[in-house]
N, C-alpha and C positions, 0 to 999 in steps of 0.2 A: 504493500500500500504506500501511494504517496503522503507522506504525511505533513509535506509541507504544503501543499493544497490543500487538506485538511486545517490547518494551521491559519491558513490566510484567508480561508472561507468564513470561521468563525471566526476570526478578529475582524474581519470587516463588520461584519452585521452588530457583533459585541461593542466595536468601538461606538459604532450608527447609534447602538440604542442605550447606551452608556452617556453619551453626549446629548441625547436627548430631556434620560433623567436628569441628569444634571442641572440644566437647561431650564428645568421645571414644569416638563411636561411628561405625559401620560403615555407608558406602551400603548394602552390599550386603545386609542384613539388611533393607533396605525392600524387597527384592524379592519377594514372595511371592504367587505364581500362585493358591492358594487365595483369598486376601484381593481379589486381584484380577478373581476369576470374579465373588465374593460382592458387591461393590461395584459392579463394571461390569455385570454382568450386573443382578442386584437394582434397580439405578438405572435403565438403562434399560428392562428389565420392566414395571415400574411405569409407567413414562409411556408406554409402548406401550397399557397396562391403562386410564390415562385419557383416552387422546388417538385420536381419530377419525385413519384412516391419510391422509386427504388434508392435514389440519391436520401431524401428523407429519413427510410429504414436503416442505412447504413447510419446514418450522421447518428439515431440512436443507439445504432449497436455499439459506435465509437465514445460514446458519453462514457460511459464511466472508464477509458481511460485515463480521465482526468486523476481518480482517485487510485484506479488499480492499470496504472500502464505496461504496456507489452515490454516482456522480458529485454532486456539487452544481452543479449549473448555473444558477444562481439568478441569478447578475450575468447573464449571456449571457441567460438566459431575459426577465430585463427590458429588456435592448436588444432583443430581437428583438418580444416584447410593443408598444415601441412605434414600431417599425417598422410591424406590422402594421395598430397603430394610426390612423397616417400613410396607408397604403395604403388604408382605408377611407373616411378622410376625404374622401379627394383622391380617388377612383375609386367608390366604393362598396364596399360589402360583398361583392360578388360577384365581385370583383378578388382574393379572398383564398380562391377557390375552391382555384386551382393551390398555393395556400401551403397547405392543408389536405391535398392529395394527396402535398405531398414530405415530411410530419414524419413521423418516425420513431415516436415515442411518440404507442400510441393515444389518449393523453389529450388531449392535446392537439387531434390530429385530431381528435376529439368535438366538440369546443369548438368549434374553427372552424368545422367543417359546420354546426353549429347554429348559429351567426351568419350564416353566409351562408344559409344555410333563414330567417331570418325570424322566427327562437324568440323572443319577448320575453325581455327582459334577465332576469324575475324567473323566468320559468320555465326558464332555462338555470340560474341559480344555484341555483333547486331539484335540477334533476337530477342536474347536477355536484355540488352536496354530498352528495346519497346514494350516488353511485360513490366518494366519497372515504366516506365513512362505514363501506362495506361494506369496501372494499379494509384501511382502518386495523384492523376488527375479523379480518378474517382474520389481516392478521402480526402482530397486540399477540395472537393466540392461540399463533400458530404462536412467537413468543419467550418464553410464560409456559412454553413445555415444556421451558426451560432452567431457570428459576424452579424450577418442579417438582422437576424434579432434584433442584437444590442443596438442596431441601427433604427430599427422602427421603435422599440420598447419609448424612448422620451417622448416620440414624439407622437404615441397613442397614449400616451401618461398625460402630455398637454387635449388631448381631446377628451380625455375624461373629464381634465380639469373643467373644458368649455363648459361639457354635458353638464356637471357640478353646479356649475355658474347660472347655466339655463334651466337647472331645479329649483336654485334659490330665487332665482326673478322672475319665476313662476308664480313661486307660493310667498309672494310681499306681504301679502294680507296677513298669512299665519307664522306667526314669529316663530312656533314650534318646530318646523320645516325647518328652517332658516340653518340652522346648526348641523344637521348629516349631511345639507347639500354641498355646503363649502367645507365640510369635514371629505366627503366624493371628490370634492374637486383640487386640495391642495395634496391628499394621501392619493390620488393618480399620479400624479406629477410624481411625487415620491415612488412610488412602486414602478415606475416607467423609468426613470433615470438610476434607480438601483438595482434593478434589474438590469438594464444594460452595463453598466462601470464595474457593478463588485458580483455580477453571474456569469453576463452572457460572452462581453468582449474577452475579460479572464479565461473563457473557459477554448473560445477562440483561437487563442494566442496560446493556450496550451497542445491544443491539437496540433497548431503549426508545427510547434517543436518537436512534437513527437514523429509525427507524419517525417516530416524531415529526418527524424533518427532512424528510424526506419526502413526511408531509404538510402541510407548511407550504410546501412547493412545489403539492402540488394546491392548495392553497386561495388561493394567489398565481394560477396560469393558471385558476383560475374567477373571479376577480377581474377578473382580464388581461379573459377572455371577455365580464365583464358591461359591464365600461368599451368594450368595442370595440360591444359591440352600443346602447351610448346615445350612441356617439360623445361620449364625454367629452373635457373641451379636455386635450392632449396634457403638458402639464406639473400639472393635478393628477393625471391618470392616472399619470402617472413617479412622483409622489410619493407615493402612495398603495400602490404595490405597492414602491416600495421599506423598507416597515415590516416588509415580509415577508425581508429582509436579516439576514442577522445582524449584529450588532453591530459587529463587526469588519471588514466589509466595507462599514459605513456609513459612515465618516470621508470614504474614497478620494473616494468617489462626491459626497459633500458639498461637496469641497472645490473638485473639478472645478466644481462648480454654482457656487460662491460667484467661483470666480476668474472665471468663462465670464459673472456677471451684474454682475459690478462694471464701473460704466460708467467711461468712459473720462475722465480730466481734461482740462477745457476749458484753451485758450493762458492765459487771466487765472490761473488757478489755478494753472499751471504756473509764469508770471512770478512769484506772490507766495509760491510755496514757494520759488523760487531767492533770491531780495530777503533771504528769511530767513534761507536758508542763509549769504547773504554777508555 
């Protein structure tokens, strides 16, 4: 679980209604069912109105990556990458038949079948980029209908407010009216502008990031794929997909190498650092 999206979901809303008490006003006055048909309803309408329903279903299925997002397996994926590496060099390609039948992700399996078929290197990384081409444009669609949202949400927040405005100057005569309708009309505007800033645009720009990580994983195992089908020598292979790392996970890996290729000190070296020491 993300738990810093957990984190910044409730401090927003905590802070919101923290500064309100404060403030000297009342939770309970943010609650109003009117404001909240006209916002949620209105909000989602809309993007129903612009969004094709298979693009829609996905942008669902993709919501709760916010809180629970897709594994990064990137380090794993590059030991295994040159593992299989390995197994080609030393067997052929056709040793990596059985490794193509046990992966779980159809991408992969793609990949491998097409090196052990024989696919030239450049025509495997044509294919592989347009499966990762098509896949990116589906979910950078299916996250802008969060985008969307936050784009309509104020400004169906301000048409509540109107609708609010035009209950109370309705009922002039009955002062009793008077107080839900501009309680409708200022808690729209509220629920429209917080809705878009601390749910919908957040949850937007979440997607982005990950969609994006995502594909920096396909374009690493089409990488992986093109190196296995030229048999590239096994250490610029490693090196190479390991750009596709992030940052943070590049020291580790660094340092293992730097320790693992420092050669060993000969006996005379050993004898004239100790001479110095004494």
């Amino acid at each position: 679980m993300d738990i810093l999206s957990l984190i910044g979901l409730v401090m927003a809303f905590v802070c919101v209604m923290t500064a309100m008490v404060l403030d000297g006003g009342s939770l309970a006055s943010l609650l109003q069912l009117p404001a909240l048909i006209i916002v949620g309803g209105g909000t989602v309408g809309a993007a129903l109105l612009q969004t094709p329903l298979p693009v829609f279903m996905l942008g669902l299925r993709m919501l709760p990556w916010v809180f629970f997002p897709p594994a990064d397996d990137r380090q794993q994926l590059l030991q295994d990458a040159v593992g299989w590496l390995r197994i080609a060099r030393r067997q052929l390609v056709l040793a990596l038949d059985p490794v193509a039948e046990q992966q779980n992700d159809p991408f992969i399996r793609q990949g491998l079948r097409m090196v052990v078929d024989g696919i030239e290197a450049a025509q495997i990384r044509a294919l592989l980029e347009a499966s990762i081409a098509n896949q990116e444009h589906e979910e950078t669609l299916a996250g802008e209908i969060f985008e969307a949202m936050g784009g309509y949400a104020p400004t169906i927040g301000i048409l509540g407010a109107v609708i609010g405005l035009i209950t109370v100057m309705s009922h002039l005569e009955d002062p009793s009216k008077l107080g839900s309708g501009i309680a409708t009309a200022f808690v729209a505007t509220v629920y429209g502008v917080g809705a878009a800033n601390l749910i919908c645009l957040p949850i937007a720009n979440k997607l982005k990031v990950l969609i994006r990580r995502r594909m920096r994983r396909l374009e690493m195992i089409t990488e992986a794929m093109v190196g296995i089908a030229i048999m590239e020598p096994p250490m610029q292979f490693e090196m190479r997909l390991r750009s596709f790392l992030d940052r943070a996970d590049m020291p580790a890996a660094q340092e293992e190498d730097n320790g693992a290729a420092a050669p060993p000190q000969s006996e005379s070296e050993n004898e004239n650092e100790s001479l110095a020491a004494g």
